[in-house]
C-alpha positions as CSV (number, residue, x, y, z in Angstrom):
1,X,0.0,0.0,0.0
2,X,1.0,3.4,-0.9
3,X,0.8,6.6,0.5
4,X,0.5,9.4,-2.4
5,X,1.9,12.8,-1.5
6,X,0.5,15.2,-3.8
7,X,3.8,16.8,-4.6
8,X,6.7,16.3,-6.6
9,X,9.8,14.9,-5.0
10,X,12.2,17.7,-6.2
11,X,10.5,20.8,-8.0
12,X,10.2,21.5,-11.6
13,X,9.9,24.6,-13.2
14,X,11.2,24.6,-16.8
15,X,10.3,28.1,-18.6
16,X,12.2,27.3,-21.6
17,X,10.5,25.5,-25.0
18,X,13.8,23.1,-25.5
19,X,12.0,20.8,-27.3
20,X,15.0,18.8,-28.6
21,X,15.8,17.9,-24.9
22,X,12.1,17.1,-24.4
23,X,13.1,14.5,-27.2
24,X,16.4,13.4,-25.6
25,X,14.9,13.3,-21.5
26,X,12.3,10.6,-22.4
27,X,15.4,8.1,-22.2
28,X,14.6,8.3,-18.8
29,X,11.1,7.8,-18.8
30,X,10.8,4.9,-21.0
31,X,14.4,3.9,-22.3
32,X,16.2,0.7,-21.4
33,X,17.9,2.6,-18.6
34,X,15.1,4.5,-17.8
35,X,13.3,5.4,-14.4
36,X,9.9,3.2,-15.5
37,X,11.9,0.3,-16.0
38,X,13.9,0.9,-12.9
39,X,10.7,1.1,-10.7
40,X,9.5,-2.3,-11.9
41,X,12.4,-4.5,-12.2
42,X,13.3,-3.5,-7.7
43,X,9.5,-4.0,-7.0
44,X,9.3,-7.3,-9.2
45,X,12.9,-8.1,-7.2
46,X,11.7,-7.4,-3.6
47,X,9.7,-10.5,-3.6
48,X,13.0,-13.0,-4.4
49,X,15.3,-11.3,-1.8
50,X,16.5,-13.3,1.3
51,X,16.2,-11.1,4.4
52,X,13.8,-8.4,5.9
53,X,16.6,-5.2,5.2
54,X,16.3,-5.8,1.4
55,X,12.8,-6.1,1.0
56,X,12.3,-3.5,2.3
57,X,15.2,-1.3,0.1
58,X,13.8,-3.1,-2.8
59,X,10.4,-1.4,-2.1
60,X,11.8,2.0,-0.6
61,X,14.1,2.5,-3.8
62,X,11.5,0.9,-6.4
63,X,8.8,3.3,-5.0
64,X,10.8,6.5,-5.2
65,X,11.5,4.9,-9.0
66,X,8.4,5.9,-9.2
67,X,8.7,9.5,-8.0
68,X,11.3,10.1,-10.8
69,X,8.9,8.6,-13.2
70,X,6.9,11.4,-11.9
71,X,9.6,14.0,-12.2
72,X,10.6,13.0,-15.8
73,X,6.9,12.9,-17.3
74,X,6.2,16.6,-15.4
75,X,9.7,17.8,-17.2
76,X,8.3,16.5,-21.1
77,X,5.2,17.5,-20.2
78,X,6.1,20.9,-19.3
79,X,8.4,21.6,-22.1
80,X,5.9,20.0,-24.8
81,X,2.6,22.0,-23.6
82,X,2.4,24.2,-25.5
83,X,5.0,23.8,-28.4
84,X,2.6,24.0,-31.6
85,X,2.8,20.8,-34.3
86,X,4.7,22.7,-36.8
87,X,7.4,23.5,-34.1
88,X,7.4,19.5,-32.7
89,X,7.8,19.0,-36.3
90,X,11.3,20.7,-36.3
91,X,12.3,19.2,-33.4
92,X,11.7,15.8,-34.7
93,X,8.8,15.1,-32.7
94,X,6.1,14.8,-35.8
95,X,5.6,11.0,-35.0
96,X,5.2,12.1,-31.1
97,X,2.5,14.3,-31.6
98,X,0.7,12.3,-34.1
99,X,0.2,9.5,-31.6
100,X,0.3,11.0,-28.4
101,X,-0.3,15.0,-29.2
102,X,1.4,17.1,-26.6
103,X,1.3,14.5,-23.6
104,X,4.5,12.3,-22.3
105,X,4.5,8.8,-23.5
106,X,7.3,6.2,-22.1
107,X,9.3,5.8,-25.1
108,X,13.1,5.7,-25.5
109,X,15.4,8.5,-27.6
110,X,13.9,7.0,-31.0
111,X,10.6,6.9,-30.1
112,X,10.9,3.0,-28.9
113,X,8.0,2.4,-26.9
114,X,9.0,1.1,-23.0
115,X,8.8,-2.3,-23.0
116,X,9.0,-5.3,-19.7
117,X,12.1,-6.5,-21.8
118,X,14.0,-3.7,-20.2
119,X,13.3,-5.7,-16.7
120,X,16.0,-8.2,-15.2
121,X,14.9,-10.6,-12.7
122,X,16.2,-13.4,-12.4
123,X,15.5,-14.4,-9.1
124,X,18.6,-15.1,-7.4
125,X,19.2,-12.3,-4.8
126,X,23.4,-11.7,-5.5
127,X,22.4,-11.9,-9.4
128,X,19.6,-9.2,-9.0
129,X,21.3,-6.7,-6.9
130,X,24.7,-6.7,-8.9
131,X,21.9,-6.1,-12.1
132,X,20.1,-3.3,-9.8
133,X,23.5,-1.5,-9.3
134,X,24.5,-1.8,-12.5
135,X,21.4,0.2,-13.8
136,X,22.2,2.4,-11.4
137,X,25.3,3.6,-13.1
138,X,23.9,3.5,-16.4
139,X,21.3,5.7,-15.3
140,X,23.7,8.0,-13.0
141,X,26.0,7.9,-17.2
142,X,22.6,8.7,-18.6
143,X,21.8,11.8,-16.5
144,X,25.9,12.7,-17.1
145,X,25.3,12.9,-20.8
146,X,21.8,14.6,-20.7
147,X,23.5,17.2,-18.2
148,X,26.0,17.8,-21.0
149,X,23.3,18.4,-23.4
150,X,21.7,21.6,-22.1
151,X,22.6,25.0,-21.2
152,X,18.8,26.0,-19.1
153,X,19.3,25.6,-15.8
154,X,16.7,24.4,-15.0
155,X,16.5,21.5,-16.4
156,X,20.2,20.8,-15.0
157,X,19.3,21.1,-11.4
158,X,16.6,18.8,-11.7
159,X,18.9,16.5,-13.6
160,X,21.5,17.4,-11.2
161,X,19.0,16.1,-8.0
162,X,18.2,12.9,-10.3
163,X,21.8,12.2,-10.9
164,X,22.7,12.6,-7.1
165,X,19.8,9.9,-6.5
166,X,21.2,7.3,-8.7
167,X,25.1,7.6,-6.5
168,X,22.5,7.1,-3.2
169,X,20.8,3.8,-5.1
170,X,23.9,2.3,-5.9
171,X,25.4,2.7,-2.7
172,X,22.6,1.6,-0.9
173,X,22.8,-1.9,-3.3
174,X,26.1,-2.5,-2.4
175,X,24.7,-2.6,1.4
176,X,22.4,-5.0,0.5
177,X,24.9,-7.1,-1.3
178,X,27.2,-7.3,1.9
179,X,23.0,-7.9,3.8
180,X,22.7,-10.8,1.5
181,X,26.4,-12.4,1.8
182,X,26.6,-12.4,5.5
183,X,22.4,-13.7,5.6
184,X,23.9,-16.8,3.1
185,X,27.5,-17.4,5.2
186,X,25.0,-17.6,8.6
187,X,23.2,-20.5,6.2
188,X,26.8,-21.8,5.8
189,X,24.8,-22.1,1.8
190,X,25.7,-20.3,-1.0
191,X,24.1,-21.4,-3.7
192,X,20.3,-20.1,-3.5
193,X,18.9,-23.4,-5.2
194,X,20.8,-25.6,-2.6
195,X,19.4,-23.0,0.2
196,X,15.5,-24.1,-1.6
197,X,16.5,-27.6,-1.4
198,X,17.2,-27.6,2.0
199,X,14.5,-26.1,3.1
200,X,11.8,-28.5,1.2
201,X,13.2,-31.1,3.5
């Protein structure tokens, strides 16, 4: 169960009509790296993980995935509003408005849509969380290079804020890695299928 708060995580206030970084942010709402895809693949992970400590950090940082799908969406939304069709046109954005008008959509740079291929789980709990902190650092890359993309500032502190969220996520998944190692050496088991096996005795 969740709890919405009906405000943004960080604020955004973009003033400018950039709409070829409108085109280039929705990497991170429905890309391969993206924020979407992050959300899901922690929250499909939680339910595999071995101890209380990363459930739990499985569902804290999957949920606030979710805030900076929020985050992302309000930054192409507010840049798109009120760009005319000519002008999305220009900006190579004629096949977004045709399908979707003016409104975010979770696609990737070249209009991909988002798709639960992006998601790895595999199940196994040291597998999963050396995936989740490698996204991590694709997505911290991913805000690098987007960051290097504009001049409006205010579109870099949000991407700034985002950026400095990615560094937390990572460090918190390499907690959970050491949570998971020292929950498997107390088993005196490493092998997660062996760990089943003994346990359906």
């Amino acid at each position: 169960m969740w709890i919405y708060e009906k405000k943004l995580e960080y604020p955004v206030h973009i003033k400018s009509k950039d709409l070829k970084m409108a085109k280039l942010l929705v990497a991170q709402y429905g890309g391969p790296d993206g924020e979407l895809g992050a959300a899901v693949r922690y929250l499909n992970q939680r339910y595999t993980m071995p101890t209380g400590k990363t459930k739990a950090l499985l569902n804290d940082i999957g949920t606030e995935e979710l805030a900076h799908v929020e985050i992302i969406a309000t930054m192409v939304y507010q840049i798109l509003h009120n760009a005319t069709p000519e002008e999305l046109k220009q900006a190579g954005l004629g096949g977004q408005y045709v399908q979707h008008d003016n409104a975010p959509f979770p696609t990737d740079v070249n209009g991909v849509p988002w798709t639960a291929a992006y998601i790895a789980t595999l199940g196994d709990p040291v597998t999963d969380i050396h995936e989740d902190m490698a996204a991590e650092q694709k997505a911290r890359a991913t805000y690098e290079h987007l960051i290097a993309l504009t001049d409006e500032e205010d579109i870099k502190k949000v991407l700034k804020f985002l950026w400095q969220r990615e560094v937390v996520h990572y460090q918190r998944f390499g907690e959970a890695l050491v949570d998971i190692y020292e929950y498997l050496d107390s088993k005196n088991v490493f092998d997660m299928s062996i760990k089943k096996e003994k346990s359906a005795e």
